[in-house]
C-alpha positions in Angstrom: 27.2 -2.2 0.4 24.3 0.2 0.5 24.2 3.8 0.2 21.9 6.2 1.4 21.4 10.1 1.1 19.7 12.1 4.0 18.3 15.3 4.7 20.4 17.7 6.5 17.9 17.7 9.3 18.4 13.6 9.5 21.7 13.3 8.8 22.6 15.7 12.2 19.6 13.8 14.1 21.6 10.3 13.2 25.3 12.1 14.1 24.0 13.2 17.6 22.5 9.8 18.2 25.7 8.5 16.8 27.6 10.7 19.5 25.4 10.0 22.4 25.3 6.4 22.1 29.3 6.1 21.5 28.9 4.5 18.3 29.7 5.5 14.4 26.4 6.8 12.0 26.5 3.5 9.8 26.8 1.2 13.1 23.4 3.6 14.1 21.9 3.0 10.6 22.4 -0.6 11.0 20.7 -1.1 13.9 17.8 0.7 13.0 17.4 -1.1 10.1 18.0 -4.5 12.0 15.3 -3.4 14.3 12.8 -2.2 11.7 13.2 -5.6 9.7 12.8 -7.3 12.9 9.4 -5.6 13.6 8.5 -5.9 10.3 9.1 -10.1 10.0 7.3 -10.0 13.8 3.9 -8.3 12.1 3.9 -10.5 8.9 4.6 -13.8 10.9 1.8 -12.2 13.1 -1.0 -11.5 10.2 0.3 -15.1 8.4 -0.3 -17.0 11.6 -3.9 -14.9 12.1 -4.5 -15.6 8.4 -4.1 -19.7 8.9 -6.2 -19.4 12.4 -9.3 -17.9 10.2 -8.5 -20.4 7.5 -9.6 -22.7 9.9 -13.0 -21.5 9.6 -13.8 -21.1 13.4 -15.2 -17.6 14.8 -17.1 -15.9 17.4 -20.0 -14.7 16.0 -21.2 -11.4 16.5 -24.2 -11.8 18.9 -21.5 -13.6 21.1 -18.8 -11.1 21.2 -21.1 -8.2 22.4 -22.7 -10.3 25.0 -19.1 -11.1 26.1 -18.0 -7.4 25.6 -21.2 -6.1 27.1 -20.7 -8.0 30.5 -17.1 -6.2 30.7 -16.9 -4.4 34.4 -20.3 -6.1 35.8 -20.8 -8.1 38.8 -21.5 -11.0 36.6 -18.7 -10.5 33.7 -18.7 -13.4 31.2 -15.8 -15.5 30.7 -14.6 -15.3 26.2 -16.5 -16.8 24.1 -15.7 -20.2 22.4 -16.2 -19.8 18.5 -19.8 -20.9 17.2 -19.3 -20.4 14.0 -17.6 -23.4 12.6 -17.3 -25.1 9.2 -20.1 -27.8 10.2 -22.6 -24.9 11.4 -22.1 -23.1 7.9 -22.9 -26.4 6.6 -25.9 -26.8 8.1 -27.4 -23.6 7.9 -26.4 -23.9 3.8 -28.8 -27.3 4.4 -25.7 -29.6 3.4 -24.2 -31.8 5.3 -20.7 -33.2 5.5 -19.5 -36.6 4.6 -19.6 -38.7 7.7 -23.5 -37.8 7.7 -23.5 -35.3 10.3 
């Protein structure tokens, strides 16, 4: 069991919600709190998932993006980029190389 205080300005906001949706204040406060957990575990799945994807090591360099964003509502509109930026071009241009020789 959890309690909560409001503010009187709250507290009537969450009893004419309560009212208009046919529903008691905690059944209210539940669902908002379901909702906001459920948004909440959406955006850190979200940024995890992006986090493992850059892990990866592949991006779009910068030259390549405004190219790509630069063509935006022309007659000849480029298609997204493919990443060139990847682990084995870092490699190179560090003038190492990896271990299958390439």
């Amino acid at each position: 069991m959890i309690s909560l205080t409001l503010t009187g300005e709250l507290e009537e906001r969450l009893k004419a919600a309560a009212d208009e949706a046919d529903a008691s204040a905690p059944e209210i406060v539940a669902r908002a709190v379901e909702h906001y957990l459920e948004l909440r575990e959406a955006r850190l799945n979200s940024a995890r998932a992006a986090a493992a994807e850059a892990d990866k090591g592949y991006f779009v360099s910068q030259a390549k993006m405004h190219a790509w964003m630069d063509s935006w509502g022309t007659a000849d509109e480029l298609p997204p980029p493919d990443a060139d930026i990847t682990p084995a071009s870092r490699m190179h241009e560090a003038g190492l190389s990896s271990i299958d020789g390439s």
